[in-house]
LUMDRENZA-663727 format. One line per 2 residues: their letters; for each residue x, y, z of C-alpha. Coordinates in steps of 0.02 Angstrom, whole numbers, plus 50000, padded with zeros to 5 digits. Example, Ala and Ser with C-alpha at 12.3 -4.5 7.8 and 13.67 -1.06 7.14 Angstrom:
BEGIN
as> 50615 49775 50390 ~ 50684 49947 50357
***
This chain:
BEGIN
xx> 55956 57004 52956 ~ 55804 57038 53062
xx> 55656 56969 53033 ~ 55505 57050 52955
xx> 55357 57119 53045 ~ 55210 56999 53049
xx> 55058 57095 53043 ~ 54918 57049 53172
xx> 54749 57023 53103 ~ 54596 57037 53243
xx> 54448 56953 53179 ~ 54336 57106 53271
xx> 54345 57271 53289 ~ 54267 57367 53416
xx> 54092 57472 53361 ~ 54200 57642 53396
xx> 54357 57572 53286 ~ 54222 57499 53139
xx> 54130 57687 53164 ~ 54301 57779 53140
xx> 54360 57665 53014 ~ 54534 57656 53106
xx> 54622 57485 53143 ~ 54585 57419 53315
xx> 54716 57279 53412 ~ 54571 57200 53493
xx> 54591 57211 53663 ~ 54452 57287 53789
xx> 54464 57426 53793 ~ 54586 57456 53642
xx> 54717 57574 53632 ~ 54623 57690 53520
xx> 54493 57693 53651 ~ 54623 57713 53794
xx> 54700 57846 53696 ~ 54538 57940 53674
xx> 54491 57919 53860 ~ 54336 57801 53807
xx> 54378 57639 53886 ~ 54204 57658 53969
xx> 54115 57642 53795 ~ 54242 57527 53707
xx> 54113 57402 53654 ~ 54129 57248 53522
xx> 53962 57204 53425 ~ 53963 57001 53390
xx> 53983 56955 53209 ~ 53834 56929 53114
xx> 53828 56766 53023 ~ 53809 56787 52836
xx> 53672 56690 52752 ~ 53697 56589 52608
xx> 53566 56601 52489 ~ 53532 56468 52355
xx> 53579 56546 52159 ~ 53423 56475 52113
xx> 53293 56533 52207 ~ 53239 56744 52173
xx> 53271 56877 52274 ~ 53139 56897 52426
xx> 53118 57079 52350 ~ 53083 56987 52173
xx> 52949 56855 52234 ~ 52784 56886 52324
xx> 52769 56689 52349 ~ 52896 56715 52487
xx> 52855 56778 52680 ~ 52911 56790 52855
xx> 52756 56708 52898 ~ 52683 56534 52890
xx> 52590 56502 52701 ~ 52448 56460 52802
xx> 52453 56620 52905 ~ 52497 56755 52750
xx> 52404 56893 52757 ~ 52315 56925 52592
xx> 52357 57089 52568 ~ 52496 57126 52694
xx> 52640 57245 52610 ~ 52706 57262 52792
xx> 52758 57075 52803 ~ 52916 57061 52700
xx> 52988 56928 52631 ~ 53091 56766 52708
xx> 53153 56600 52596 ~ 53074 56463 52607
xx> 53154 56283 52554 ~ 53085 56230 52386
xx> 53053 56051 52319 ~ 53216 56081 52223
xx> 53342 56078 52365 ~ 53365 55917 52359
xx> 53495 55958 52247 ~ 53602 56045 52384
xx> 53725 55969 52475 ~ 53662 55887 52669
xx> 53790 56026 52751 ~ 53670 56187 52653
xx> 53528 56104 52668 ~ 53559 56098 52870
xx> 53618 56280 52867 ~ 53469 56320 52769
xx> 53343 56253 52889 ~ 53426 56333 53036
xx> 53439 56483 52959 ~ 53229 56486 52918
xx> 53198 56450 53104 ~ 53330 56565 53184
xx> 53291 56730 53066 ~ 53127 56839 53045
xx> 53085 56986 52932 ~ 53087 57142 53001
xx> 52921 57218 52917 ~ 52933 57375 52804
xx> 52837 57486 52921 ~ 52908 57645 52840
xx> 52729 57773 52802 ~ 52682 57932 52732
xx> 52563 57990 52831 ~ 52463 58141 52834
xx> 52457 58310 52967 ~ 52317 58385 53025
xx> 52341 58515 52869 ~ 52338 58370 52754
xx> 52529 58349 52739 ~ 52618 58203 52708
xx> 52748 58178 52836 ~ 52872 58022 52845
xx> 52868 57920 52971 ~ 53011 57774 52998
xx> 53012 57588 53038 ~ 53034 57589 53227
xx> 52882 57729 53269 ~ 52736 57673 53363
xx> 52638 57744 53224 ~ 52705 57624 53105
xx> 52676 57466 53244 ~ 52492 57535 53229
xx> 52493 57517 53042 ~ 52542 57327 53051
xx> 52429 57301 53191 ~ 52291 57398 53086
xx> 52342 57287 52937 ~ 52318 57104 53026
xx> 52166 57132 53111 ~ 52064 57206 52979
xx> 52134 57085 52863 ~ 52115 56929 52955
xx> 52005 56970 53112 ~ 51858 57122 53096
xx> 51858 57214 52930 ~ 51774 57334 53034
xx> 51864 57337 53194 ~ 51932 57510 53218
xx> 51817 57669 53235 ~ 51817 57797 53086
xx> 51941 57923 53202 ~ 52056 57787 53201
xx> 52060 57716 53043 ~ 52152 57864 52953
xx> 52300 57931 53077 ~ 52364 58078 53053
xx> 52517 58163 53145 ~ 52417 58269 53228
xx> 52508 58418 53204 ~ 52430 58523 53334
xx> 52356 58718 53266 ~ 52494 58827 53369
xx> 52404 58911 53495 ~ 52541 59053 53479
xx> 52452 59119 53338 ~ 52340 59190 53476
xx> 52435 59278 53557 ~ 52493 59472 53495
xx> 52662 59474 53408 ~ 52681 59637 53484
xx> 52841 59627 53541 ~ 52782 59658 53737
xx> 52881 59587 53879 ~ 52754 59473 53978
xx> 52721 59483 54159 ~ 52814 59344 54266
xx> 52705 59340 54422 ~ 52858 59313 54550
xx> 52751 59213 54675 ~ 52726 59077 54536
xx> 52904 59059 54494 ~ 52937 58930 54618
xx> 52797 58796 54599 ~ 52825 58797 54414
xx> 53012 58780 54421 ~ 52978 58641 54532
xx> 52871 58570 54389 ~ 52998 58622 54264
xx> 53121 58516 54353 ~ 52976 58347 54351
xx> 52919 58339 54181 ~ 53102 58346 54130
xx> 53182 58235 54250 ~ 53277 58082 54171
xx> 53257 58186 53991 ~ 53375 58335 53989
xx> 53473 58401 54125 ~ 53547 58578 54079
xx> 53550 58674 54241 ~ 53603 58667 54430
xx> 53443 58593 54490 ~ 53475 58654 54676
xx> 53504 58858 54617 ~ 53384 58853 54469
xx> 53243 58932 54592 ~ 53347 59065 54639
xx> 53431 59103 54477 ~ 53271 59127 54391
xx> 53163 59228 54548 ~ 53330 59340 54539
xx> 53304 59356 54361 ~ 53129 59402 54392
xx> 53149 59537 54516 ~ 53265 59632 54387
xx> 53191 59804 54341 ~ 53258 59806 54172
xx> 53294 59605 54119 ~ 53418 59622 53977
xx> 53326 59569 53803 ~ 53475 59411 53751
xx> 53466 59207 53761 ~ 53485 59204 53923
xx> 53324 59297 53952 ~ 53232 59175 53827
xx> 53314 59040 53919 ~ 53223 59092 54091
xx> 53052 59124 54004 ~ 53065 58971 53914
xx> 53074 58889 54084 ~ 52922 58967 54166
xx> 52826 58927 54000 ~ 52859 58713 54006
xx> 52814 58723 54176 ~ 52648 58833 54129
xx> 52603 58715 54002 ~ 52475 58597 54128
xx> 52450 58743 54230 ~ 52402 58906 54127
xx> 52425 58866 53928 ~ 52362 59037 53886
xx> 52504 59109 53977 ~ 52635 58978 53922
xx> 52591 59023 53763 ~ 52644 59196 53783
xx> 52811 59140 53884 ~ 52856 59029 53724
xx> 52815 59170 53597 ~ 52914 59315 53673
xx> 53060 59172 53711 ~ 53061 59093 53532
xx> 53041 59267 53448 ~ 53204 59320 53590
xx> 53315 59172 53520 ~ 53280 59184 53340
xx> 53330 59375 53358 ~ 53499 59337 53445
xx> 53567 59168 53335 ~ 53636 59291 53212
xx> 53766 59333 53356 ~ 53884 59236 53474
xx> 53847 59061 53489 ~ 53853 59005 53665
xx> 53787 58875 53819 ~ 53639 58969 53796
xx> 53600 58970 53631 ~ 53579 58765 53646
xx> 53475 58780 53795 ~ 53354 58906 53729
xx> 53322 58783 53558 ~ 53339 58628 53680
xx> 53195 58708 53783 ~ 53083 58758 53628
xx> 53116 58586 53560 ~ 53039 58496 53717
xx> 52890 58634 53737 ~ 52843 58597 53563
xx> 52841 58416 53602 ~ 52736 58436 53739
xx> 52622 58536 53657 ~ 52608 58403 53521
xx> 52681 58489 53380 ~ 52820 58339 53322
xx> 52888 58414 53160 ~ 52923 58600 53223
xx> 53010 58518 53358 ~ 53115 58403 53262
xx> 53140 58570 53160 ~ 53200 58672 53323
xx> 53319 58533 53379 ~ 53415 58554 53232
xx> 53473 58725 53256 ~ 53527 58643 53447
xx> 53617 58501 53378 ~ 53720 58631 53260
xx> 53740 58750 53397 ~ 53823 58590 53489
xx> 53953 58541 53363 ~ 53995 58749 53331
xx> 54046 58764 53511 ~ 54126 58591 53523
xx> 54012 58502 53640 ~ 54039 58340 53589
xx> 54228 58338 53646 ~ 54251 58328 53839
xx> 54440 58363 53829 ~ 54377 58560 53733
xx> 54248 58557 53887 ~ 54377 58548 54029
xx> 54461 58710 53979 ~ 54300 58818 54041
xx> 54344 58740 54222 ~ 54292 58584 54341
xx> 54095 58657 54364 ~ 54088 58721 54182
xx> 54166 58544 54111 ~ 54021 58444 54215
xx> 53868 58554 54137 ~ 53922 58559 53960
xx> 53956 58388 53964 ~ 53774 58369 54036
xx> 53716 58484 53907 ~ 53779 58350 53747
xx> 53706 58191 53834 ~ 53545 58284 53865
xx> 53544 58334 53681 ~ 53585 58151 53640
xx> 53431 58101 53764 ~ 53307 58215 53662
xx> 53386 58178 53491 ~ 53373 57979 53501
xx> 53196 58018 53566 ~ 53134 58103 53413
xx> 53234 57996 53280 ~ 53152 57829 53375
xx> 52967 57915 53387 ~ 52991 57957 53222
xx> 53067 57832 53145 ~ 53208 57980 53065
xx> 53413 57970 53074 ~ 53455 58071 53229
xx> 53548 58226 53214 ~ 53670 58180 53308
xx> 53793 58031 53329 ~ 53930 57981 53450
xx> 54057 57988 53298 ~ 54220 58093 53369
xx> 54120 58098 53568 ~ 54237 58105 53693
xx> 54120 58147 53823 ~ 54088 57986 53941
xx> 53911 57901 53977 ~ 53986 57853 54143
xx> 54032 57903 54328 ~ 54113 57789 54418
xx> 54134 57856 54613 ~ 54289 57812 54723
xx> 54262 57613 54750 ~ 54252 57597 54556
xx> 54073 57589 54559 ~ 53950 57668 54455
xx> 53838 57819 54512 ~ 53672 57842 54525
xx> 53631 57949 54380 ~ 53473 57957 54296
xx> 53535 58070 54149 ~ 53678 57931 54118
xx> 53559 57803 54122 ~ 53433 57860 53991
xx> 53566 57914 53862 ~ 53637 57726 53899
xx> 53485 57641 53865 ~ 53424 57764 53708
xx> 53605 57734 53628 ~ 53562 57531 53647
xx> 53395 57567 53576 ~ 53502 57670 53413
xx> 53582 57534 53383 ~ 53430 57409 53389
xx> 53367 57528 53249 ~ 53530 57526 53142
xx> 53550 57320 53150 ~ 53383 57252 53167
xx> 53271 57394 53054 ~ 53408 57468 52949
xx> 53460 57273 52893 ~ 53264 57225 52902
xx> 53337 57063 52956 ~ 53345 56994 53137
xx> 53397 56806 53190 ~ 53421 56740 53350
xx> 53592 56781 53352 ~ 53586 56960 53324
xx> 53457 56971 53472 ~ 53560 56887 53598
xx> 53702 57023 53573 ~ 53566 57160 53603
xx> 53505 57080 53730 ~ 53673 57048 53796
xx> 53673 57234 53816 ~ 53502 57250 53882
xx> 53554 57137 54031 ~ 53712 57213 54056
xx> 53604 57390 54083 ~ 53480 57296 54187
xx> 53592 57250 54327 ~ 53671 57388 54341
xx> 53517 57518 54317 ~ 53368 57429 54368
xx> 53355 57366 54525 ~ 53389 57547 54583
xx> 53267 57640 54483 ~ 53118 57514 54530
xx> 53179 57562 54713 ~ 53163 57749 54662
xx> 53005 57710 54591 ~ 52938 57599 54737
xx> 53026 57688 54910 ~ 53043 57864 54875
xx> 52941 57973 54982 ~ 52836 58108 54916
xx> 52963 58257 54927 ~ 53083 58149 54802
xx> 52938 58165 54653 ~ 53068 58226 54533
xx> 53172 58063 54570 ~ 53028 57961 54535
xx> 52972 58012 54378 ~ 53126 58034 54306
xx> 53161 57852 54357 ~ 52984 57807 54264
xx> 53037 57903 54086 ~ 53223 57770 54113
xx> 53116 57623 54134 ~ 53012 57684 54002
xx> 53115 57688 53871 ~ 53222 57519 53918
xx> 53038 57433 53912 ~ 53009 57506 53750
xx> 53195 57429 53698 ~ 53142 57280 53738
xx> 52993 57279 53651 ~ 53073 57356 53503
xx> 53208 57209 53468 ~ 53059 57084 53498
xx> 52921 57161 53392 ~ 52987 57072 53216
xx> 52956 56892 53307 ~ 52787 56958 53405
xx> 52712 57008 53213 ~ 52776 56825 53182
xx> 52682 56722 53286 ~ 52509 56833 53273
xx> 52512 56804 53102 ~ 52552 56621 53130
xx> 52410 56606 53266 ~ 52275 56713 53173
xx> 52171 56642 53020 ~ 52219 56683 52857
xx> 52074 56809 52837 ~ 51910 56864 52919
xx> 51782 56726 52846 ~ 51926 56589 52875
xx> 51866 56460 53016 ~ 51983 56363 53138
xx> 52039 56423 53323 ~ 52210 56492 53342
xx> 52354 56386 53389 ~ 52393 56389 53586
xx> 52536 56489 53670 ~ 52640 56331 53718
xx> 52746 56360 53590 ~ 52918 56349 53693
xx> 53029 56390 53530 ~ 53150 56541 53523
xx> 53040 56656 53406 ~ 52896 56618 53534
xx> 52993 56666 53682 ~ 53027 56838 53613
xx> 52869 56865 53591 ~ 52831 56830 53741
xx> 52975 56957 53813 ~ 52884 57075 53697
xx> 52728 57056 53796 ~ 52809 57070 53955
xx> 52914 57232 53928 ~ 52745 57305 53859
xx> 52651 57238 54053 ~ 52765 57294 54163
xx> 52771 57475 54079 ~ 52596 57490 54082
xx> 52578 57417 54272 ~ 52738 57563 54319
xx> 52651 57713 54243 ~ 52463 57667 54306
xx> 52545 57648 54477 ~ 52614 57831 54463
xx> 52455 57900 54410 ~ 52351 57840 54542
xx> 52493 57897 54652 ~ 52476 58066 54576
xx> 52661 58077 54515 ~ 52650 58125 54355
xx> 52620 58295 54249 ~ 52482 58287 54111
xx> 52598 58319 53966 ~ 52732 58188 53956
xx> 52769 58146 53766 ~ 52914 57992 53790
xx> 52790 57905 53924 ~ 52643 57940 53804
xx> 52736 57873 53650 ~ 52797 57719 53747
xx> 52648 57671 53836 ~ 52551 57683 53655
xx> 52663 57557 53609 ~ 52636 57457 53734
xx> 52440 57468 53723 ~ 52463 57384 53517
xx> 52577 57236 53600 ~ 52456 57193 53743
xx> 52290 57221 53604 ~ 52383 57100 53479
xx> 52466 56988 53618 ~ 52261 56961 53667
xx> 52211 56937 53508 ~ 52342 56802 53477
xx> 52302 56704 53619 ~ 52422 56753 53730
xx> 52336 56732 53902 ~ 52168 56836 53928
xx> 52278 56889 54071 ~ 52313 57020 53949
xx> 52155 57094 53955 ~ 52194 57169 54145
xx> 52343 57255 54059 ~ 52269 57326 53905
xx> 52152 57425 54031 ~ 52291 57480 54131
xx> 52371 57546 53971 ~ 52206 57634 53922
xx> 52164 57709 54083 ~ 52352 57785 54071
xx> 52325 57862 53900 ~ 52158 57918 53960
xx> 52246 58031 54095 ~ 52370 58094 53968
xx> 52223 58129 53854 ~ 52159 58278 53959
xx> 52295 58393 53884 ~ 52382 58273 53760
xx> 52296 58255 53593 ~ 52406 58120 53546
xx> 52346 58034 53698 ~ 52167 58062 53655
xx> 52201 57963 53483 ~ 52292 57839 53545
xx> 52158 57788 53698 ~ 52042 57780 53549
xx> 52157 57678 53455 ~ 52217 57560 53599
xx> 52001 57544 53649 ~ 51956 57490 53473
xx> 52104 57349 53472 ~ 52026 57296 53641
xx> 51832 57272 53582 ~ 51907 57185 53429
xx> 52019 57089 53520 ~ 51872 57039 53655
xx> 51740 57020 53508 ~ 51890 56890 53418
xx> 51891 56797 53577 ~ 51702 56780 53608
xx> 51659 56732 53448 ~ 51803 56604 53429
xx> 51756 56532 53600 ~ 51557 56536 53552
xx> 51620 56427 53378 ~ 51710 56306 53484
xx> 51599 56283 53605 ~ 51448 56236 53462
xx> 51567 56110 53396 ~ 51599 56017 53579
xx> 51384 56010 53588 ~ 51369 55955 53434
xx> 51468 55805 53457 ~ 51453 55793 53623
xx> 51249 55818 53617 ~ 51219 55653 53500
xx> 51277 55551 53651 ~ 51097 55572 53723
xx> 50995 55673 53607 ~ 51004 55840 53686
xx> 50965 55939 53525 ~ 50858 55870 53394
xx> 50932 55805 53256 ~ 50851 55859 53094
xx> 50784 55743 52957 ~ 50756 55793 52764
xx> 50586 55833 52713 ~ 50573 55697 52591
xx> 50583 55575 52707 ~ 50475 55646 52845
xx> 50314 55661 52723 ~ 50372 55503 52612
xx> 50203 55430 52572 ~ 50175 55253 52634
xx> 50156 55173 52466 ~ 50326 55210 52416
xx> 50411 55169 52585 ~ 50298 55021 52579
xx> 50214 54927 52755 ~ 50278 54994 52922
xx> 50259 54906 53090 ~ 50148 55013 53245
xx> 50240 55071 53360 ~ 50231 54944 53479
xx> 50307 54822 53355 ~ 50457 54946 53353
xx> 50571 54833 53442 ~ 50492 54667 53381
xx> 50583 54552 53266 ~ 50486 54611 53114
xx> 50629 54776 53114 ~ 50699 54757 52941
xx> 50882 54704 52942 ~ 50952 54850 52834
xx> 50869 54977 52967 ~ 50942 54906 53123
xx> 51099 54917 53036 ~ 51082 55099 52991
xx> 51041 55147 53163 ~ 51215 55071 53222
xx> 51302 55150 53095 ~ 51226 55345 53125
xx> 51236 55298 53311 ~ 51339 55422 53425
xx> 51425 55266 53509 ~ 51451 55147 53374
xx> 51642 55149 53442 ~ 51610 55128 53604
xx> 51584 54955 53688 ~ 51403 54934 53699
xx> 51445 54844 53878 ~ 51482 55039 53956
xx> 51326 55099 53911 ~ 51199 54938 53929
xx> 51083 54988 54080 ~ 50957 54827 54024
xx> 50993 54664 53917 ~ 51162 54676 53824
xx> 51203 54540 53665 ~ 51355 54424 53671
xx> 51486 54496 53564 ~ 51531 54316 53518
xx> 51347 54246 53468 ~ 51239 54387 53491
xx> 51121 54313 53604 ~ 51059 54408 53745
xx> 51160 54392 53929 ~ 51088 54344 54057
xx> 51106 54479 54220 ~ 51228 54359 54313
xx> 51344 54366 54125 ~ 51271 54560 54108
xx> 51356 54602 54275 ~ 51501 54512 54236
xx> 51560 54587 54091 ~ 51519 54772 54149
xx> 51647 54722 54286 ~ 51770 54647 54168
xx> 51746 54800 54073 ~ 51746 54919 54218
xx> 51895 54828 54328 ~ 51959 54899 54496
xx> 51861 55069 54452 ~ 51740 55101 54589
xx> 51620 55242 54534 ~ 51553 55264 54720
xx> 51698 55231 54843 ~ 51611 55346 55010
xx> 51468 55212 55013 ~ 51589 55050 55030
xx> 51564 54958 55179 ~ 51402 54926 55218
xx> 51359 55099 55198 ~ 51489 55145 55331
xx> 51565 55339 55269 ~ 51747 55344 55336
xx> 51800 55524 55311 ~ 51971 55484 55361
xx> 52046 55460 55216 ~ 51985 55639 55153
x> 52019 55759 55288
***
């Protein structure tokens, strides 16, 4: 009789397997993977670690006595810091095993805080914005340092954000219907810029024939009125933006009005590039929610025409498979951007993707591919936003598997793109920046998984509230929560020190939304990482971060706001500092300035113009020292005296008492106890020897 099938249990299933709810055998890659032709992105997630949670003690949703935070360093009003247990005087009850698990559990997690807004457009909307936006950092940030710091400390633009929903500067231009002008001797400087501003963001053309394609276009005496037309104008109008907006403007009009006009026909390659292009103009041009709007109608277009699957792809032929493959992960590139700016769920997912994130070349090694990258490092960041601000829970654990990730990118990506960044000559500017957008976004990843313990230890370090006293505790903390802080604060550096370095090299365009977004980031981590006591170190890269958003500001109004924002956090920040080092410094003199009298020490009133009759006889001055002293004085002035703890031997320059009798020393005795007091220490060591100065010894 055979025997019956024992059925294998695998105690993890890869993240595509758990996604797809099929059964996975646990091998890497799995078969379902191998199957599929994604061995590349057959990836296993470690296994969280549940927490137990004592039956007694509420819910942290239930009970406002509970925080992430230290009781001392709670926030009074701080809805953004949520809630964390904290061991009660009844544990004692629970065994030694829970109450271990409890206590590593409290120093290994932190709250993710509940950053989620409504905030309000320029046209007095309210518009959502999610966990993970910088908008929402800037709320916490807002919320500890007027709470705890300056009351006061941001300027009346700043202290109600809107989304700044820019007025469309289409409504300008006529509606008409009228084919613009394409000036044909412009075509190729703003293709070239075309080709910058989205390098490392989308990739949806053959870079080296996109010049001629489009002058060819151009030089048509009767352009036929389809997508493919709107695709070409919407080109010449993202490159116009920094250039000429008025005639962008009319470019992205005549193209939008072109693609709206054709979407009731046959969907095609260029139907996703057209609302690909107007979703990335409209970001540039600061206009967030008709952009996230736009993309939509892209994403759909995507899944209609089966973009998503690489094995439908490879039917259109070898140069057609590599651009619509191109087409999904640039789609995937601008669709992780928005839903992480924004804090939304992305429109897209890598649910039933076939298409592959990597190109390996001939020796099994991986190409250089700046596309690849970004999508690689924005799908790390997705999941960062689905564990760590979905859950609103993050522990120790958790972050080492994303950061298991992180490094895993890092040694294969970085290295080369700080080359790019660092060797490139000037002809390779396209190279460069799209190198800086990569880096961009894997700094902002970093910071991202790190913020949760950053908010942490600021509201550990900072007083409980504005009129609290005390200094802030130092940055030697070497514990785990401290060191990701710390990470935090050097992701948010070393973006700001990349992008200033481009800038003064003249690299980059004046509209560049993911840089902008990421390096206002940045700015809040560096203005709180001051303000924490951090290192005023930090002070040289908050002004590197604000002269960057100052160069974006000249044609970014989200820039504009957030330089204003970033400033304000820096005066607070520097006034925090002053004042705190001011308050310390008065409380070293005044202990320190009893030793010798240096400021006047203040008597009451009443006993300054006490009249004589009632403090009865008082010796002259001369009789000051004399005998006549009465006793309960003398002992008054040695117990208000500055050195009553010291040895009076140390600081006797004339006749000293003997300790034992009190009767004065003589100066042979006097000398001989400074020495016994003093030992081997010789205060004046260059004058030994007869007044001989050997130098020897100190060259």
């Amino acid at each position: 009789m055979p025997s019956p099938i024992t059925r294998i249990r695998v105690a993890n299933a890869c993240d595509i397997c758990k996604q797809r709810k099929v059964k996975c055998d646990g091998n890497l890659p799995c078969s379902y993977c191998r199957s599929r032709q994604r061995s590349s992105t057959c990836h296993f997630s470690p296994t969280t670690r549940r927490r137990v949670r004592k039956p007694h003690l509420p819910s942290p949703e239930s009970s406002g006595a509970q925080s992430s935070v230290p009781s001392s360093a709670r926030p009074e009003v701080s809805p953004e810091v949520s809630a964390a247990p904290v061991p009660s005087a009844g544990s004692s009850r629970a065994s030694d095993d829970f109450t271990q698990r409890s206590y590593v559990s409290a120093e290994e997690e932190a709250d993710v805080p509940r950053e989620a807004r409504l905030l309000c457009d320029a046209g007095g909307k309210l518009i959502f914005v999610g966990d993970c936006a910088p908008l929402s950092l800037f709320q916490t940030v807002r919320q500890i340092v007027t709470s705890r710091v300056d009351p006061n400390a941001f300027t009346p633009q700043t202290s109600r954000v809107s989304m700044l929903e820019n007025t469309s500067s289409d409504l300008l231009v006529s509606t008409n219907g009228k084919e613009p002008h394409v000036d044909p001797s412009s075509i190729e400087r703003l293709v070239s810029i075309f080709l910058s501003v989205t390098s490392g963001l989308i990739d949806l053309f053959e870079n080296g024939r996109l010049k001629h394609d489009v002058s060819e276009w151009a030089t048509e005496t009767e352009a036929a009125k389809d997508t493919a037309s709107a695709v070409n104008y919407l080109i010449l109008a993202i490159g116009s933006q920094s250039v000429d907006e008025v005639s962008a403007a009319e470019y992205f009009q005549y193209a939008k009005t072109l693609a709206l006009s054709c979407l009731g026909g046959d969907l095609g390659i260029e139907t996703v590039q057209a609302f690909a292009l107007v979703t990335l103009y409209m970001l540039r041009a600061c206009q967030i929610n008709g952009s996230f709007l736009f993309f939509g109608i892209a994403a759909r277009a995507a899944y209609s025409i089966g973009l998503h699957r690489t094995e439908v792809n490879s039917r259109f032929g070898s140069e057609a498979h590599i651009r619509r493959d191109r087409l999904w992960k640039s789609l995937r590139v601008l669709d992780l951007f928005l839903s992480i700016s924004m804090g939304r769920p992305p429109s897209m997912s890598d649910i039933d993707c076939t298409v592959p994130y990597r190109n390996l070349d001939g020796n099994g090694q991986e190409e250089f591919d700046l596309l690849n990258a970004s999508v690689q490092v924005l799908s790390i960041t997705e999941e960062i936003v689905l564990q760590v601000y979905s859950r609103r829970k993050i522990s120790l654990q958790l972050t080492e598997g994303i950061s298991r990730q992180l490094r895993d990118w890092s040694s294969r990506w970085l290295s080369r793109l700080k080359r790019t960044l660092t060797e490139s000559p000037r002809e390779d500017e396209i190279e460069v920046v799209g190198a800086c957008q990569v880096m961009s976004c894997y700094y902002y990843a970093v910071m991202l998984v790190t913020r949760p313990f950053l908010m942490y230890e600021i509201c550990k370090r900072l007083p409980e509230s504005t009129t609290a006293a005390g200094a802030p505790s130092s940055g030697s903390d070497n514990s785990g929560r401290a060191r990701l802080a710390n990470a935090c604060i050097d992701a948010a550096g070393l973006m700001a020190e990349s992008v200033v370095d481009l800038v003064n090299r003249r690299h980059l365009d004046g509209r560049m939304p993911l840089i902008v977004s990421w390096l206002f980031a940045s700015s809040l981590v560096l203005g709180v990482g001051l303000l924490g006591g951090f290192g005023r170190i930090l002070e040289k890269y908050a002004h590197m971060s604000i002269s960057g958003l100052e160069y974006f500001a000249r044609n970014d109004a989200h820039a504009m706001q957030y330089s204003l924002i970033a400033k304000s956090l820096l005066s607070s920040a520097l006034k925090y500092l002053q004042r705190r080092d001011i308050d310390e410094r008065l409380r070293i003199t005044e202990s320190s300035s009893q030793l010798f009298g240096l400021i006047p020490k203040e008597h009451p009133l009443g006993e300054d113009f006490m009249p004589a009759s009632m403090n009865g006889p008082r010796t002259s001055t001369s009789n000051s020292q004399g005998t006549d002293m009465p006793q309960n004085s003398l002992t008054h002035e040695l117990l208000t005296s500055p050195f009553h703890d010291i040895d009076p031997a140390l600081l006797s320059l004339g006749c000293a008492l003997d300790p034992a009798s009190g009767t004065p020393l003589s100066g042979r005795d006097q000398h001989d106890q400074s020495d016994h007091v003093f030992g081997a220490l010789n205060l004046f060591p260059l004058l030994d020897g007869n007044g001989h100065i050997d130098l020897a010894h100190y060259l």
